[in-house]
N, C-alpha and C positions, 0 to 999 in steps of 0.2 A: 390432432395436435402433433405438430412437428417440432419436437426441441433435438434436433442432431446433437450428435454426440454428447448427450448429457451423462448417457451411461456410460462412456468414456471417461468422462474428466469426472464421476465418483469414484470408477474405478481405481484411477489415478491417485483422489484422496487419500481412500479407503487404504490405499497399497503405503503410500505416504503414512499417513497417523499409525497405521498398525504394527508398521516396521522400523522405519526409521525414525520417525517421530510420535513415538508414541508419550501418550501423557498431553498430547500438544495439537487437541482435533481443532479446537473452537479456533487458534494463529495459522491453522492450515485452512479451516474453511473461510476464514478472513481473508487470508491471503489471494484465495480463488475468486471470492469475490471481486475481489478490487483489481484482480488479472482479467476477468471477464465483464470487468465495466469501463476498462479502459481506463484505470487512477492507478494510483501508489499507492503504499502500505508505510507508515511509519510505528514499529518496534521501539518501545520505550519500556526498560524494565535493566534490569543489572545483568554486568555480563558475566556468560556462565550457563548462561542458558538454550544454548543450543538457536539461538537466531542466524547462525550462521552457518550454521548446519541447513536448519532453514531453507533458506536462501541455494544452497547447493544442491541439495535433495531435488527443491523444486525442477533449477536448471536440467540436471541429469535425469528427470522424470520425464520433462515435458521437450528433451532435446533440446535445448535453446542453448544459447551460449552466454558467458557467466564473466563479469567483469566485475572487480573491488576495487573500491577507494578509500582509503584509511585515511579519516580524516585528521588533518595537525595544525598547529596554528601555522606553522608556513607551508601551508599547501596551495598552491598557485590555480586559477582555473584553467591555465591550460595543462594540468597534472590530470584536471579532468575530462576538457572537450580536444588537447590534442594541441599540432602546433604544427607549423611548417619550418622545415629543417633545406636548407640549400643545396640541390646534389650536383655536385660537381661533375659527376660523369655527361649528365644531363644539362647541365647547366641552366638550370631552371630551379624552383623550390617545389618541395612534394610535401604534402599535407600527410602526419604522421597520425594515426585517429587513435584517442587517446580511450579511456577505458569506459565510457559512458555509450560506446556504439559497439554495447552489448543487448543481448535482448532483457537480462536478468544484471541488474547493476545493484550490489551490495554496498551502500553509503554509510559507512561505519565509523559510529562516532559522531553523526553530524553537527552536534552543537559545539564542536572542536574546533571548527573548521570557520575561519575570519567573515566574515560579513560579507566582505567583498567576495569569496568565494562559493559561499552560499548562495548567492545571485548568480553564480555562473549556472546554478544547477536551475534558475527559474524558465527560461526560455526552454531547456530540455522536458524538462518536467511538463511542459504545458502545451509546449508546439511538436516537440517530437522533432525537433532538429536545434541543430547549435552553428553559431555565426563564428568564425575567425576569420581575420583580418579581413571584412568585408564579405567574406564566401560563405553559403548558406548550404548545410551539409542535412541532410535527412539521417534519421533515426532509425533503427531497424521496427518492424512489427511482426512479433507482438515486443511490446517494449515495459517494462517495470522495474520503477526503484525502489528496493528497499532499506530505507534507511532507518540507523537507529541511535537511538540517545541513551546517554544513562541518566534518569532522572537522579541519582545522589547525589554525584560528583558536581560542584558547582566550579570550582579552582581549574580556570581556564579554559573556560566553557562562555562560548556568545549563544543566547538565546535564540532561536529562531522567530524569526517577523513574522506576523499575522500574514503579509503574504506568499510565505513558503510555508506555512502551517498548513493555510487553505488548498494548497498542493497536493497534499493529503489526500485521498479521497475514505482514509481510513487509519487508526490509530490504535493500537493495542499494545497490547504484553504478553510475555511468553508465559511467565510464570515457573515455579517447580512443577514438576510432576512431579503422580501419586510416591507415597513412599516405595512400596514394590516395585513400580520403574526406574525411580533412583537410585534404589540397593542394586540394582542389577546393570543400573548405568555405572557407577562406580565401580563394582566387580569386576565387569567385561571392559573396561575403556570407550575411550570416544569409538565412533562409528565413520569417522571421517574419512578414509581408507575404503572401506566398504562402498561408502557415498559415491564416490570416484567410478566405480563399477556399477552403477544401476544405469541399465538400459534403456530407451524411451520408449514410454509406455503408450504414448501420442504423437503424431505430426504435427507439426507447426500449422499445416493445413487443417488439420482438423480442428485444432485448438482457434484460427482465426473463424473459421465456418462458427466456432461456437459463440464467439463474440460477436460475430455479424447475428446471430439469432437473439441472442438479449438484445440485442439495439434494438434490432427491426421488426422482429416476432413476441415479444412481450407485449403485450396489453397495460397500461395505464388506463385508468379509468377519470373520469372527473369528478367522484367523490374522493377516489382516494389521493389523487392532485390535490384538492382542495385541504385533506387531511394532511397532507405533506409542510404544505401551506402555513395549518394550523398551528403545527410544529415550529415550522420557522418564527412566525409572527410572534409566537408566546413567549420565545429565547429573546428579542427583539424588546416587548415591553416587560420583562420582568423587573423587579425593583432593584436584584442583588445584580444583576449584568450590565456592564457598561456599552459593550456591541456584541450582539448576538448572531445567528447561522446566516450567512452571506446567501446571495443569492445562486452563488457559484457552489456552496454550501447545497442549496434546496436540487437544485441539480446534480449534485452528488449523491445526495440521497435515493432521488429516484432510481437513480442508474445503478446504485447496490441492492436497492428492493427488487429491481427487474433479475437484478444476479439468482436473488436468493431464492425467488420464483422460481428460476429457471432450474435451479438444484434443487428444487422441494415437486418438480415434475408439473408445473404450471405454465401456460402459456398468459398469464394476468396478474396481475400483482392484487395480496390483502392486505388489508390492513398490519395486519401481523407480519408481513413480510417488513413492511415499514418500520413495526417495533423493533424488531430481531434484529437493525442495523443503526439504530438512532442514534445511538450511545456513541457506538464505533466511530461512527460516519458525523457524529457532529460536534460532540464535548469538548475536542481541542480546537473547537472554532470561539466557544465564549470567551470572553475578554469582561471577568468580573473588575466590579467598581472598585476600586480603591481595597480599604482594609477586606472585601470579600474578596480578595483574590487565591486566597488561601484556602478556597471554600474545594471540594472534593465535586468537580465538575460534571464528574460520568452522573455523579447519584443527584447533583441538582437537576443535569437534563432527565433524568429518570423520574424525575418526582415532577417535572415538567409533563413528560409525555404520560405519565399515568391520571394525570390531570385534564387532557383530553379528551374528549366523547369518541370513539370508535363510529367509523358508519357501518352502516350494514349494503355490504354491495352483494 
């Protein structure tokens, strides 16, 4: 069983949640996931929480380099993919690349940010490159955005569309940490200064070598395809859901169960691997009926997937 560099990138956690983010394993090992399946992370919780710390940590952990976009209602998409500016000396226009042709892109605030702007981020998010004025520019890799919402605040917020939801290949929250971390986060101050100073603990080399192994070196089996399946289908005819896990959806899935394998020292994916990301990986894809839409998504899909047969591979 060949999984490279696995013991690398727990080391990486390990050094992550113990030190800088500690209180905060379960949005760190999310986070990996969805770095090592090739999706994005979408952070929804209030802010205050240490997401963008986050988001830094990561960067300076894993070397990569670290772009933010605060999102506002007049924020323009080329605030985000960039913009060709006229140079005189040259006399020609040169393409200014704007903060999304980072490896680690911090999208903060995104239900802030106009419709229209939110769409600029779809073709990056999916193709890994963005179009201005005709010219098609590639993405750096490894590439991830983390964005995040505040689900309270409603006053001047546009909702995100089901197809920049499904963009996602993962959704959580930070949460507080335990009280003993917080007494002692409060004591000491933010960490953010410190953050600035961590060394890379990984190459970008190593780190794609380890994404090229989930893809290609994971096992998928066809019972547990077919369980995957099961999953989607059930979200699909439920009574309380009006459209359930997409198909782009079931494919997300698989691709976080190969992650989670891959960290749990597996070259095959179980079932269980499948449970440990269901939630994550599918809950802001339902689209309940009418007056259910109020309904607590994660524990409907929960009571969904425990409602499944498990196979025995």
């Amino acid at each position: 069983m060949n999984l490279a560099k696995r013991d690398e990138i727990l080391n990486v956690m390990d050094a992550l949640s113990g030190r800088y983010l500690k209180g905060k394993a379960r949005a760190v090992r999310l986070t990996f996931i969805a770095l090592l399946s090739g999706g994005h992370i979408l952070l929804e919780d209030i802010p205050g929480l240490g997401k963008t710390t986050l988001a830094l940590a990561l960067a300076g952990a894993l070397g990569l380099t670290f772009g933010r976009i605060q999102c506002t209602s007049d924020l323009l998409p080329s605030d985000i993919t960039g913009l060709s500016i006229f140079n005189r000396e040259e006399n020609r226009f040169t393409f200014i690349e704007g903060p999304i042709f980072n490896n680690i892109v911090l999208v903060d605030e995104i239900n802030r940010a106009m419709p229209k702007t939110q769409s600029a981020m779809l073709e990056a998010m999916e193709e890994r490159r963005v179009t201005v004025e005709g010219v098609t520019y590639q993405l750096p890799d490894p590439f991830l955005v983390i964005a995040t919402q505040n689900p309270v605040e409603q006053v001047g917020t546009y909702p995100l569309p089901e197809s920049q939801m499904d963009r996602f290949i993962v959704r959580t929250g930070i949460g507080y940490p335990p009280e003993e971390i917080e007494k002692s986060i409060i004591k000491y101050g933010s960490i953010r200064d410190e953050i600035k100073q961590i060394q890379p603990l990984l190459t970008i080399e190593d780190l794609l070598l380890a994404k090229r192994v989930v893809r290609e070196k994971i096992h998928l089996s066809e019972k547990v395809t077919d369980y995957i399946f099961a999953i989607v289908a059930a979200t699909r005819d439920h009574p309380l859901i009006f459209s359930g896990i997409s198909t782009r959806g079931g494919i997300n899935l698989a691709e976080a169960a190969k992650s989670l394998a891959y960290l749990e020292g597996r070259d095959f994916v179980v079932p269980e691997d499948v449970k440990g990301v269901a939630v994550a990986v599918g809950a802001h894809r339902l689209i309940c009926s009418g007056e259910n839409e109020s309904l607590n998504k994660e524990e409907l899909l929960n009571s969904i997937v425990k409602n499944i047969p498990v196979p025995l591979v």
